[in-house]
C-alpha positions in Angstrom: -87.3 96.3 114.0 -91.0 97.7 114.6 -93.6 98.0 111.6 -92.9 101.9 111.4 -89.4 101.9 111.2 -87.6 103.5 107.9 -84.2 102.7 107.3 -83.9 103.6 103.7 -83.9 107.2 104.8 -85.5 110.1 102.7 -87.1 109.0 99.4 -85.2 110.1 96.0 -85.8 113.9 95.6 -86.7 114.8 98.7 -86.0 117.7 100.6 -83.0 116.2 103.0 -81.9 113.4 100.4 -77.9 113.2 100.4 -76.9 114.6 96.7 -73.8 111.9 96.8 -71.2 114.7 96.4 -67.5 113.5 97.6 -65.1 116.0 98.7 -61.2 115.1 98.6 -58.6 116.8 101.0 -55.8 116.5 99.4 -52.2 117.9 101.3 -49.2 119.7 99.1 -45.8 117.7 98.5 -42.8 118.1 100.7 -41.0 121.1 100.9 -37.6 121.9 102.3 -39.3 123.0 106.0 -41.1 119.9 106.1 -37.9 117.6 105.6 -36.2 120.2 108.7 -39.2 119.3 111.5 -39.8 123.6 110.9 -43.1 124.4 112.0 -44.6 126.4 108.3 -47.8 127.7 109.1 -48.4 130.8 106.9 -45.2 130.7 105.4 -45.1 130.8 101.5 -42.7 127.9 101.2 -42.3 125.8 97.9 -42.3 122.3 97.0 -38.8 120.7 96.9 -38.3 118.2 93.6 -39.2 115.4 95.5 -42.2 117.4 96.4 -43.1 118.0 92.6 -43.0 114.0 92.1 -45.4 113.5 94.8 -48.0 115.7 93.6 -47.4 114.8 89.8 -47.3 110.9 91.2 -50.9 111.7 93.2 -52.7 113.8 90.3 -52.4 111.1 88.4 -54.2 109.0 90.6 -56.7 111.6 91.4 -57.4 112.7 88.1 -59.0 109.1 87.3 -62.1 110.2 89.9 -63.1 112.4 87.8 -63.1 115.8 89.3 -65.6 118.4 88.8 -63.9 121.6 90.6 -60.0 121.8 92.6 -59.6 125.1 95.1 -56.1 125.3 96.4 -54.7 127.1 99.0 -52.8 130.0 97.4 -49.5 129.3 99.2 -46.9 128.3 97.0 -47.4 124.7 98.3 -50.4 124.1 97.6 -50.9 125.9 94.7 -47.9 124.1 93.2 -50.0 120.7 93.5 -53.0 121.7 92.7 -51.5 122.9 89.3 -50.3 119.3 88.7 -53.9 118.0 89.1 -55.2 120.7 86.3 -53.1 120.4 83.7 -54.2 116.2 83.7 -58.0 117.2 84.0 -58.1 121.0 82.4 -59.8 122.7 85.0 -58.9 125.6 86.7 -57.7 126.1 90.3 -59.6 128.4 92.5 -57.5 129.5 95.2 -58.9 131.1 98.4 -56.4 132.2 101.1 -59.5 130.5 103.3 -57.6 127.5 103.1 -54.1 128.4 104.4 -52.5 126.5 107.1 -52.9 127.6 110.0 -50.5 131.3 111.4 -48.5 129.8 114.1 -46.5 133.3 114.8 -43.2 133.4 116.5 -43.0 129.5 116.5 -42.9 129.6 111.9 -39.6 128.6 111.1 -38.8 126.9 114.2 -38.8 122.9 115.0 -40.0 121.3 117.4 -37.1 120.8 119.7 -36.9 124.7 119.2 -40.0 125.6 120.6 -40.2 123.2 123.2 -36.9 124.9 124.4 -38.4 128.5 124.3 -42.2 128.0 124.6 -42.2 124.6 126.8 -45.1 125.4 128.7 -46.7 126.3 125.2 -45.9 123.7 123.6 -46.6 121.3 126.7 -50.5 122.8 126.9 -50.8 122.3 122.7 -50.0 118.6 123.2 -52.3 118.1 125.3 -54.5 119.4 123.2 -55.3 122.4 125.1 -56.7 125.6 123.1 -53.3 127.4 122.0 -52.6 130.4 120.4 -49.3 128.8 119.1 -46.8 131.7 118.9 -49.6 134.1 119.4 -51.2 132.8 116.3 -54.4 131.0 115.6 -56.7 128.8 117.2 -57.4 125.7 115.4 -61.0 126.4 116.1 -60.1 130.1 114.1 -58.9 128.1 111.4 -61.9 125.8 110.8 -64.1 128.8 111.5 -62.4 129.9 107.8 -62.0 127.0 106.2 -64.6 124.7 106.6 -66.9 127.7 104.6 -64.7 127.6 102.1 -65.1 124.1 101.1 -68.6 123.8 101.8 -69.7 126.6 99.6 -67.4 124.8 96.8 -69.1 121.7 97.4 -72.7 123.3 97.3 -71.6 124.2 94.0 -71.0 120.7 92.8 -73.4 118.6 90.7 -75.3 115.7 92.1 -72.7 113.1 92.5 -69.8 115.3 91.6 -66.4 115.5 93.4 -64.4 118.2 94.8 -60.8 118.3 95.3 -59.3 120.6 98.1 -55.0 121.2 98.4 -54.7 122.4 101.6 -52.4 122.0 104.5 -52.1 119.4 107.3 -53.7 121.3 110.4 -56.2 122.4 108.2 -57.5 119.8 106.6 -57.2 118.1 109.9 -59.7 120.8 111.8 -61.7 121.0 108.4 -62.7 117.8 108.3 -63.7 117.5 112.0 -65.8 120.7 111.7 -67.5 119.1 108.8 -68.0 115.8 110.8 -69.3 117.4 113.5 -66.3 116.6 115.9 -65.9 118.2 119.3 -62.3 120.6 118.5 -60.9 118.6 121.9 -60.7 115.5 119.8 -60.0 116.8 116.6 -56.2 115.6 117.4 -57.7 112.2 117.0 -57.3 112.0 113.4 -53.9 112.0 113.1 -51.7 113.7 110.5 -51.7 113.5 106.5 -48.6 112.1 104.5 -47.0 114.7 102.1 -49.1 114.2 98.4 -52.0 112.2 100.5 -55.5 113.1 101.0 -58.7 112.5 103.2 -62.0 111.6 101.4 -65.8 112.9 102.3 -68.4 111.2 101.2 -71.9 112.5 101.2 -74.7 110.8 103.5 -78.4 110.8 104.9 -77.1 112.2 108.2 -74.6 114.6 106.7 -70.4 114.2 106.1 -69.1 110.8 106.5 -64.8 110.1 106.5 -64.5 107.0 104.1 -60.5 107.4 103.8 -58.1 109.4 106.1 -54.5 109.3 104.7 -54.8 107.3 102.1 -52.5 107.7 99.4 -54.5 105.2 96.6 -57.7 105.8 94.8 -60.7 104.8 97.4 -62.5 101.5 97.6 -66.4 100.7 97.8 -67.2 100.1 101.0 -68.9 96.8 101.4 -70.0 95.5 105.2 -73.1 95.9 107.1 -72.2 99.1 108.3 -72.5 101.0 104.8 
C-alpha cells in the first residue's frame, strides 16, 4: 500500500461518514394464497394462523435489536406482522401503500402452472428475467422506483446508529434491496426469494448499502473476517 493511501475512510463527522443506520426487510407470514402456489401481488390477503405464529415467533426475535421506527405495507399481510412487532416494542406502524407487492394483473390469483398454461410465452420471457409487465401489471423496475423512496426517506429519519424495520412483500423487498445496493435490475433475480416471517438486513457503510444477511430467519451476527 503507497504512503498516501487511506483506508480508514472519512474521519468521524465528516461530510460522507456512514451514520451506521441498519435497515431490516422483514416479509409477512404465510397466508392461504401462499400455501396454493397463487401469484398475490396487490391482493389484500390475510395471514393464515400459521401465518400469525410466524410473525409473533419473528417479532420476538426482532424486537431484541432494538428498533427505532417499523413502516408496513398496508396490505392486510403485512400490516398484520408489523402489528405483532409493535405491540412487543410500543411503537407505531407507519404504513405506506409504497411498499405493496408488486400488481401482477390478470395473473393475481392464479399459480404458476396456471399461467404458464395461459401466458407461456409470458411467463417464459419473466424467467428469464426479461422486463415483464406480468399480467399487464408492473415492472419490477416500477416497483423499486416506489419503494426504494419509501424506505430511504424512513431511514434518513433514523438516529445515528438506529434501525429500521420494513414488512413488505417478497418481490419487493427483493427489487428494493437491489435498487439500494446499486444492482443492475437484470440481476436483481440473483438474490433469491425470502421465507414467509424472514427478513434481509442493510447495514450502513463508507461506500453506501451493504447486504449483511439475506433470508435469515435469526437475529444477525458480527461480521468478523478481513473483508469487514
Amino acid at each position: 500500500m503507497s504512503a498516501t493511501a487511506s483506508p480508514a475512510g472519512p474521519a468521524p463527522g465528516a461530510p460522507n461518514a456512514p451514520r451506521d443506520r441498519r435497515i431490516i426487510l422483514w416479509r409477512h407470514g404465510q397466508t392461504s394464497w401462499n400455501v396454493e402456489g397463487r401469484f398475490q401481488g396487490t391482493t389484500d390477503i390475510e395471514l393464515t394462523r400459521t401465518g400469525v405464529q410466524q410473525a409473533r415467533r419473528s417479532a420476538r426475535r426482532l424486537a431484541q435489536l432494538k428498533p427505532h421506527a417499523i413502516v408496513s405495507s398496508d396490505l392486510r399481510r403485512a400490516a398484520a406482522t408489523a402489528a405483532e412487532l409493535a405491540g412487543l416494542t410500543g411503537l407505531e406502524v407507519q404504513h405506506d401503500a409504497g411498499l405493496r407487492e408488486t400488481y401482477a394483473g390478470d395473473w393475481q390469483g392464479l399459480t404458476h402452472t396456471e399461467i404458464n398454461e395461459r401466458y407461456g410465452a409470458e411467463y417464459l420471457a419473466w424467467k428469464h428475467g426479461e422486463p415483464v409487465r406480468r399480467g399487464g401489471g408492473e415492472l419490477e423496475t416500477e416497483v423499486a422506483d416506489r419503494a426504494a423512496p419509501v424506505v430511504l426517506r424512513h431511514a434518513d429519519a433514523l438516529p445515528d446508529g438506529g434501525t429500521l424495520v420494513v414488512v413488505s412483500h417478497g418481490g419487493a423487498i427483493r427489487t428494493t434491496i437491489g435498487r439500494l445496493l446499486g444492482i443492475e435490475a437484470r440481476h436483481w433475480e440473483g438474490l433469491g426469494g425470502l421465507t414467509n416471517c424472514f427478513w434481509s438486513v442493510l447495514g450502513e457503510g463508507v461506500r453506501g448499502w451493504r447486504l449483511l444477511e439475506h433470508n435469515a430467519g435469526s437475529l444477525p451476527e458480527p461480521v468478523i473476517g478481513d473483508d469487514d
